[in-house]
N, C-alpha and C positions, 0 to 999 in steps of 0.2 A: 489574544485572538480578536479579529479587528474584522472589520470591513469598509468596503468603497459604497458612498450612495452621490450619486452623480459625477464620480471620476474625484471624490475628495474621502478621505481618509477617517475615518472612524475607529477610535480605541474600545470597543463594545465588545460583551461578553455575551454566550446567546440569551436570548430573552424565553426562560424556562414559565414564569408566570403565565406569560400566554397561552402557554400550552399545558398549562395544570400542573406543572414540577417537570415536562420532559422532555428533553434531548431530541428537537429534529433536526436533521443534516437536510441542510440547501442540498440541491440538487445542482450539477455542474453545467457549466451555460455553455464552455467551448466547445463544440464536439464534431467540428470539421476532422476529416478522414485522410489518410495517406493509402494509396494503393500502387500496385509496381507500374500502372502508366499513366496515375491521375484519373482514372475513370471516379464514376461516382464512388459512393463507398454504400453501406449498409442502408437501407431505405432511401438510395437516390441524396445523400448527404455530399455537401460540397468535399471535396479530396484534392488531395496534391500528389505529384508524383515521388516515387523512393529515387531520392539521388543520394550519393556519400556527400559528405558535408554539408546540406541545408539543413539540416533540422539541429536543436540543441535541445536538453533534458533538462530543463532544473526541478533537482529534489530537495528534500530533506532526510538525512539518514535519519532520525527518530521516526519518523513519520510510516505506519505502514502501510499505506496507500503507496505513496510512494518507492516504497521499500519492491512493492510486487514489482514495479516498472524498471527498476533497478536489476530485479534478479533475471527477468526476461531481457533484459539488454545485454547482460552477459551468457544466457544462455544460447540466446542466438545471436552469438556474435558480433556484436553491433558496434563494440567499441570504438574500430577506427573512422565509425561510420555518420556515428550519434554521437557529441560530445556531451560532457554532461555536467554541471556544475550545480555545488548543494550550501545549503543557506546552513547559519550557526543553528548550533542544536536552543539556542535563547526564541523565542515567540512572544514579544516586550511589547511594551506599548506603542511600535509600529509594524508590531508583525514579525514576521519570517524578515532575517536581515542579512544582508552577505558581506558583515563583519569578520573581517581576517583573525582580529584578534580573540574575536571570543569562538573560533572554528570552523570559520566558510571558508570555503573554497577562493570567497568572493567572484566577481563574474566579470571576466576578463573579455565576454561578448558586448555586452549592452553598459558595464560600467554600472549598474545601480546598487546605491547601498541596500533597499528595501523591495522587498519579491511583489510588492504591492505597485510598483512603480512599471512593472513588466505588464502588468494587467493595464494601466492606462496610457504605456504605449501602444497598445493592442487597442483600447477605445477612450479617449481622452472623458467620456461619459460614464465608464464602468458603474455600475452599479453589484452589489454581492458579495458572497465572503471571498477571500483571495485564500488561495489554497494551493497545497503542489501534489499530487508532480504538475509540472507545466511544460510542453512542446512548445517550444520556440522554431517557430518558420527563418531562419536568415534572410532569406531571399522576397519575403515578405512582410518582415520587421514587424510578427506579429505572434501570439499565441495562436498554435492550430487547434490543441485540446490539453482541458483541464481534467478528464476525467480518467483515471487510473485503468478502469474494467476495458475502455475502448482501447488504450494505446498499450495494454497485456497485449490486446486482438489484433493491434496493426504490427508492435514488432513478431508476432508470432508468422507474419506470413510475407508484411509489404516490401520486405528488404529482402527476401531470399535470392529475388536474383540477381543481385550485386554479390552476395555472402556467398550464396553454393549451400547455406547451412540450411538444411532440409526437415530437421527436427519440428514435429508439431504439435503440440503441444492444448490443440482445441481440434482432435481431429473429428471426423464429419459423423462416422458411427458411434461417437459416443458424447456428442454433444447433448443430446438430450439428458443425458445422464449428470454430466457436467452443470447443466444450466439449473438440473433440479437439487443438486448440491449446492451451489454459489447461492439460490435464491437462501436457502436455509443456511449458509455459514454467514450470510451476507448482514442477513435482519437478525438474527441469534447472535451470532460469535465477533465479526468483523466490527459489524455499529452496534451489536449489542452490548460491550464493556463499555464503549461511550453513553448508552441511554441506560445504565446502572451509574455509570462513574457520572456524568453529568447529571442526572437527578438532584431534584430539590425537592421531592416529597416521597417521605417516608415509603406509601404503598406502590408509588412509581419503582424506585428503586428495588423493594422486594418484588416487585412481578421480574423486572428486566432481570437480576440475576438468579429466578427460578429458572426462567426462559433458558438463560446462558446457560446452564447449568444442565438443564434436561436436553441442549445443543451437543455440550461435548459427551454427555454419556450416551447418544444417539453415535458421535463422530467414535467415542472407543469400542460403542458395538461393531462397528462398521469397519473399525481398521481391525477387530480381532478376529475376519474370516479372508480380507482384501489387502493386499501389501498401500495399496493408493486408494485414493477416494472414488473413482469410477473405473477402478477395478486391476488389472494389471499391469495400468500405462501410468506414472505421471504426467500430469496434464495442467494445465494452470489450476483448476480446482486447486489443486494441492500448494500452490503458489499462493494462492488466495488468503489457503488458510495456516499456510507457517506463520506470516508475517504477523497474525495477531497472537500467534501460539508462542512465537519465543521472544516477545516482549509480555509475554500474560505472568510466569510468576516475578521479574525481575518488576514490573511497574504495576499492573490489572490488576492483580491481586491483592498488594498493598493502597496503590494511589486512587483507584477505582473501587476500594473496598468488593472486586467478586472472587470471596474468601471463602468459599464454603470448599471448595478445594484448590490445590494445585495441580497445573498440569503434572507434575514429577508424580502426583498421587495415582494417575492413571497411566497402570503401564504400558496400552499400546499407543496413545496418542504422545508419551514420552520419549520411546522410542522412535516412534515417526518425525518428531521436531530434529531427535539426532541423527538420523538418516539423510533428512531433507536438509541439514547446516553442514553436513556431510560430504553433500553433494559436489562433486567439481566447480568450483565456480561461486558456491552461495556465499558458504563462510566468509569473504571477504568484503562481500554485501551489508552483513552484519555489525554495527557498533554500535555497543551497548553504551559507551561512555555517550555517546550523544543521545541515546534513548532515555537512560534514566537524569541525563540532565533537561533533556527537553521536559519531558514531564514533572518530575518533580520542581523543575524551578521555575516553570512557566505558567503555569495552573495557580494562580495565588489564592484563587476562591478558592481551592482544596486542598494547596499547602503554602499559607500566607509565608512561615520561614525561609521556603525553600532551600532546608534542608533534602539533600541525595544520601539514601542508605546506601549503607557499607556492602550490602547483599541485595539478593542471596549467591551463593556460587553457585551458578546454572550446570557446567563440566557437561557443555555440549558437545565435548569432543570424545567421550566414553561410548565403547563399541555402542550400539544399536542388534538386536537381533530378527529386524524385519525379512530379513533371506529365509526365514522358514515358511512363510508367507507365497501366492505364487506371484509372479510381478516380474516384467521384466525391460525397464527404463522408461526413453523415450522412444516412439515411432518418430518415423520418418514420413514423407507426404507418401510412400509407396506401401507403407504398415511395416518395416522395418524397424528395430532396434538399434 
């Protein structure tokens, strides 16, 4: 893990000293807007308009940040619309890299071997961590936005009227509900196996996985009366929080040390992982092989061998019994199914 400090290239791991043993996540700098005519976007933010073919995705499939922007591109249809190219599951001492050999995609747009090189085409001064996912503008040779939560919210609406695909997925009577879920999967469950797993002091570490810990048994009370997280609808909430729930016992639990359970321990949040990997569309989103390589061989502060376990066998594809639950998909912009 690396960063830019004036458009040059740094092999730096975060600096936890300064912050007493713990784990802060930068905050993401790009966060220009896509809307279906280019009008502003959320608070008067610069925007561009939804055309097919300008924009590109580069991700990381280990990555679950990433991962969310991944699954909303295939939910709502975006494929032939968004291209999308993902970096080797390696994070070396130049970062995310679109090595063919060791399982990128490589990037047949801009040509770079290194995802760090895309951020100082976008500003030859970059300063910051370099991170994915990343919107790439064609037509503007430049990043539009680094930040995952924003581009869940633009392909959930900006593209519909190219697609017809109507599903949505942050709708307006239950955003409130939504937002007060995300803040708590957000800080507990999403960054909170990172600010256990990255910890350098001993009592850092045990607070972050009480935290995590009194998160998901809040999340299995919650899923044991509601089929989803804000209630009958799948919504991005729930998008949010697969991504850190079905890489949690294959890497979190082991590489992250937050051991005091597994998910497979808790039966409704168990079955909700295999509901949601379930779903039309996600499963394929999914590759574990580049999950537990990225982390186990990338992290060398926390597995200098980087040795990858043989396990565990997840058998994410074992019925689920959430249909006893009430819950009934996606709405559509009219509240249809």
């Amino acid at each position: 893990m690396g960063l830019l400090i004036d458009g040059q290239w740094h092999d730096q791991w975060y600096d936890t000293k300064a912050h007493g043993g713990e784990f802060v996540r930068e905050s993401a700098k790009l966060r220009d807007w896509i809307t279906p005519d280019g009008s502003p976007g959320p608070d008067g933010r610069p925007a561009r308009a939804a055309q097919a073919d300008r924009y590109h995705l580069y991700v990381s499939l280990a990555c679950p940040w990433a991962h969310r922007v991944l699954i909303m591109r295939r939910l709502k249809g975006l494929e032939s619309l968004v291209g999308v190219s993902h970096t080797s599951p390696l994070m070396l001492d130049q970062g995310w890299t679109y090595h063919r050999d060791e399982g990128s995609s490589g990037d047949p747009l801009n040509g770079v071997d290194f995802h760090h090189q895309l951020y100082t085409l976008t500003d030859p001064h970059y300063t910051g961590r370099v991170t994915v996912p990343a919107l790439w503008d064609r037509q503007e040779g430049r990043i539009v936005s680094n930040e995952s939560a924003d581009l869940v919210r633009i392909f959930n609406d900006a593209f519909d009227g190219l697609t017809g695909n109507r599903l949505d997925l942050y709708p307006t009577d239950l955003r409130e509900t939504i937002d007060a879920v995300n803040a708590d999967v957000y800080d507990h469950v999403n960054n909170g196996v990172y600010k256990a797993g990255f910890a350098t002091e001993q009592d850092v570490y045990e607070r972050h996985v009480e935290a995590l810990f009194a998160a998901l048994d809040r999340l299995e009370s919650r899923l044991s009366e509601w089929r989803y997280l804000a209630g009958e609808w799948l919504t991005e909430a729930d998008i949010r929080l697969f991504t850190t729930l079905v890489r949690f016992d294959a890497v979190y639990h082991g590489h992250f040390k937050c051991n005091l359970r597994r998910i497979e321990d808790y039966p409704n949040l168990s079955n909700y992982v295999r509901e949601l990997y379930q779903w039309p569309g996600v499963a394929v989103t999914v590759n574990m092989d580049h999950i537990q390589r990225h982390y186990y061989m990338s992290h060398k502060t926390i597995n200098p061998n980087g040795i990858v376990p043989a396990g565990p066998l997840l058998g994410l594809e074992r019925p689920h019994d959430r249909e006893r639950l009430p819950g009934r998909g996606i709405r559509d912009k009219v509240g249809k199914a």
